[in-house]
C-alpha positions as CSV (number, residue, x, y, z in Angstrom):
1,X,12.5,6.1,70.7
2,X,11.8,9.8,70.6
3,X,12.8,13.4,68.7
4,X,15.5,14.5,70.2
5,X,14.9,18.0,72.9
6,X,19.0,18.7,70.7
7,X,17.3,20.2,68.2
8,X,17.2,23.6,70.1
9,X,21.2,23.3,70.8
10,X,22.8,26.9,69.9
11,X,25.2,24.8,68.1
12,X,22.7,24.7,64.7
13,X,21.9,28.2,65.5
14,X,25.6,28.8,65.3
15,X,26.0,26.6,61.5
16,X,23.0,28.8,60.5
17,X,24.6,31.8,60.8
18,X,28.0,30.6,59.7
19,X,26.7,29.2,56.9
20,X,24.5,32.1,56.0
21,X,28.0,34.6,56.6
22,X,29.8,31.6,54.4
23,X,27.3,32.1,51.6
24,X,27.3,35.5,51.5
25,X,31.1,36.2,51.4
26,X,31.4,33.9,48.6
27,X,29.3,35.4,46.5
28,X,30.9,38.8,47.0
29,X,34.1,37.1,46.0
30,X,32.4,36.1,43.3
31,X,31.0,39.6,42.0
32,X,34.6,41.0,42.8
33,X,36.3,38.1,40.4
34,X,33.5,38.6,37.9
35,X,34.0,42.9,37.4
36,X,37.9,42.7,37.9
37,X,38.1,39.7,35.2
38,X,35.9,41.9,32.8
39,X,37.6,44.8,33.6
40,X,40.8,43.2,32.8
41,X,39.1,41.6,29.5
42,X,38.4,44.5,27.9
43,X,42.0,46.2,29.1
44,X,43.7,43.6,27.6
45,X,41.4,41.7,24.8
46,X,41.2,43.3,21.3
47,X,37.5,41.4,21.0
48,X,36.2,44.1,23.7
49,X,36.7,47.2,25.3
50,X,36.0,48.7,28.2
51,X,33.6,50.3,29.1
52,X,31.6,47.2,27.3
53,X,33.4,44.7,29.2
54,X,32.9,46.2,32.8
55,X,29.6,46.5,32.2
56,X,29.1,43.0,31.5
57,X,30.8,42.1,34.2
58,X,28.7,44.3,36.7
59,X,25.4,42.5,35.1
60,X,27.2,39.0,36.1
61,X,28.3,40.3,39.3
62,X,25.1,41.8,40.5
63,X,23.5,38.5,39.7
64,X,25.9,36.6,42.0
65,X,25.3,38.6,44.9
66,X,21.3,38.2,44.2
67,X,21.8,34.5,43.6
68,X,23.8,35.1,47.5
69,X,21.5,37.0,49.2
70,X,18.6,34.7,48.3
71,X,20.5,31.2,49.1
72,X,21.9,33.1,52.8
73,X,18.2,34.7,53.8
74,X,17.0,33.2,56.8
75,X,14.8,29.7,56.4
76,X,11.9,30.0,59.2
77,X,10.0,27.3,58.3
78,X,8.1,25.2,60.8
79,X,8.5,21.5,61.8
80,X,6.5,18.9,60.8
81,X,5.6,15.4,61.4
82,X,4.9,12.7,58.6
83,X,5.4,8.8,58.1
84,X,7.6,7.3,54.8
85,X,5.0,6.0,52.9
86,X,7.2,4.6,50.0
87,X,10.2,4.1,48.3
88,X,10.9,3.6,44.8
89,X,13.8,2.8,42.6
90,X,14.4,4.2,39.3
91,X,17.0,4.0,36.3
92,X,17.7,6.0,33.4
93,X,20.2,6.0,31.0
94,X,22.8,7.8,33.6
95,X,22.1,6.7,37.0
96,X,19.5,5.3,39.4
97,X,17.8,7.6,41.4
98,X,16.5,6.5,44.7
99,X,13.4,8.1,45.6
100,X,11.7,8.2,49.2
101,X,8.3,9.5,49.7
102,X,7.0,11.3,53.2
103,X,3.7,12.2,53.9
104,X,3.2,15.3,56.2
105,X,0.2,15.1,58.7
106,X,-1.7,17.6,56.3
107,X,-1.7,14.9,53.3
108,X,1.0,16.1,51.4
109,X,3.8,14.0,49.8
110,X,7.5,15.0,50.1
111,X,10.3,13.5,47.8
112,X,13.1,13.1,49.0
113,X,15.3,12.0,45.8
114,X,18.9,10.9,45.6
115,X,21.1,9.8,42.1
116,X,23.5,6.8,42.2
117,X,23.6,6.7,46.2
118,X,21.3,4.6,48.0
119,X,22.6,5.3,51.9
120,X,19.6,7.5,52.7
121,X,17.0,5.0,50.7
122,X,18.0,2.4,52.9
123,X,18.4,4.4,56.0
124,X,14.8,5.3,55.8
125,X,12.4,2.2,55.9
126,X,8.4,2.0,55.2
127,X,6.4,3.2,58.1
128,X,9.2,5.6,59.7
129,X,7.9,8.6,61.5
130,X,9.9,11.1,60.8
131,X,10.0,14.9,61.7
132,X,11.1,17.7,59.6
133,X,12.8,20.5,60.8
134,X,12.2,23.4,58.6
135,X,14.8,25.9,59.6
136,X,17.4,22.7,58.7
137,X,15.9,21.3,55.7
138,X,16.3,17.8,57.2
139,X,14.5,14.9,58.5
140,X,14.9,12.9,61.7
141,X,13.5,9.3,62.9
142,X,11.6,9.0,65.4
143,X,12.8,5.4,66.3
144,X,16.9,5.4,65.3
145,X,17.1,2.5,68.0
146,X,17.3,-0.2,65.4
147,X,20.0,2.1,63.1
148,X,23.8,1.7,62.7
149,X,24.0,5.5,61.4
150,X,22.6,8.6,62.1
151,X,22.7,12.0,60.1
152,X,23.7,15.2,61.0
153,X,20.5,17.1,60.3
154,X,22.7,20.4,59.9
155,X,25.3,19.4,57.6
156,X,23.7,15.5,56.5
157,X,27.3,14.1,57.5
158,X,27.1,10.4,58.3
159,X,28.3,9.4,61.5
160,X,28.1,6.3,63.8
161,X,25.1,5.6,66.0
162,X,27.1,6.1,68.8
163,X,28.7,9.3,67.9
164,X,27.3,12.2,69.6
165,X,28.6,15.4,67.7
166,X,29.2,15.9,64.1
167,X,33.3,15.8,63.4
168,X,32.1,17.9,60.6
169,X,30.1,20.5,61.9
170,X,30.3,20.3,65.5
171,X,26.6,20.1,66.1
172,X,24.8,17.7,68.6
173,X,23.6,14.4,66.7
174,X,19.4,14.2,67.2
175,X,19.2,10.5,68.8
């Protein structure tokens, strides 16, 4: 029963980076699609010309790269530790939605929230201390030594207890 010393692996400071690259090069494929398909709209289209048509696709495109660039910049956000406090279930017309509530050592409540999949709700149990790692946006047990499962805290792939490294990611699995 501990936090695992894994966490400072160069293997999640690795899927950071990827992941931030990843992010980024979509959403320059993105802007490309979005001013060639415009382009090509007006070219073609009797509804609109060009120079109309390019510029609407420019607007779209420069909002995919902002949307980009915001999702890819860098998360430094600290850890914390907190304790589940509660879990609640929920249905509306659509789906259930699976709530779990964590409260930080400073008193605040966190949600963590989940629609028509209760794998998380039941991984987590009342009175779990739990650490968040902020530069991960993920949560790990302190006491996994009762769990069939684990997470990957950098891609939140389920694995085995007994695995040790993601298949998905390649990054170390925090027991």
């Amino acid at each position: 029963m501990a936090y695992s010393p894994k966490i400072n692996d160069p293997a999640f400071d690795r899927y950071l980076r990827n992941t931030r690259k990843w992010k980024l090069q979509f959403s320059l494929i993105l802007a490309t699609v979005a001013i060639a398909g415009f382009y090509l709209y007006g070219a073609f289209s009797d509804e609109m010309d060009n120079p109309e048509a390019l510029r609407i696709g420019m607007v779209i495109s420069s909002i995919f790269l902002v949307v980009g660039l915001l999702s890819a910049r860098s998360r430094k956000r600290a850890f914390w530790d907190g304790l589940v406090i509660d879990k609640k279930i929920r249905k509306t017309e659509k789906y259930l939605v699976y709530t779990v509530y964590i409260k930080s050592q400073t008193g605040k409540v966190h949600e963590r929230r989940y629609e028509n999949d209760n794998t998380v709700f039941n991984y987590y149990k009342i009175g779990d201390e739990v650490r968040f790692h902020g530069k991960l946006n993920s949560y790990e047990k302190f006491d996994k030594s009762g769990d069939d499962i684990i997470f990957c805290n950098a891609c939140a792939f389920l694995h085995e207890i007994d695995e040790d490294v993601c298949r998905n990611c390649g990054c170390p699995l925090l027991k």
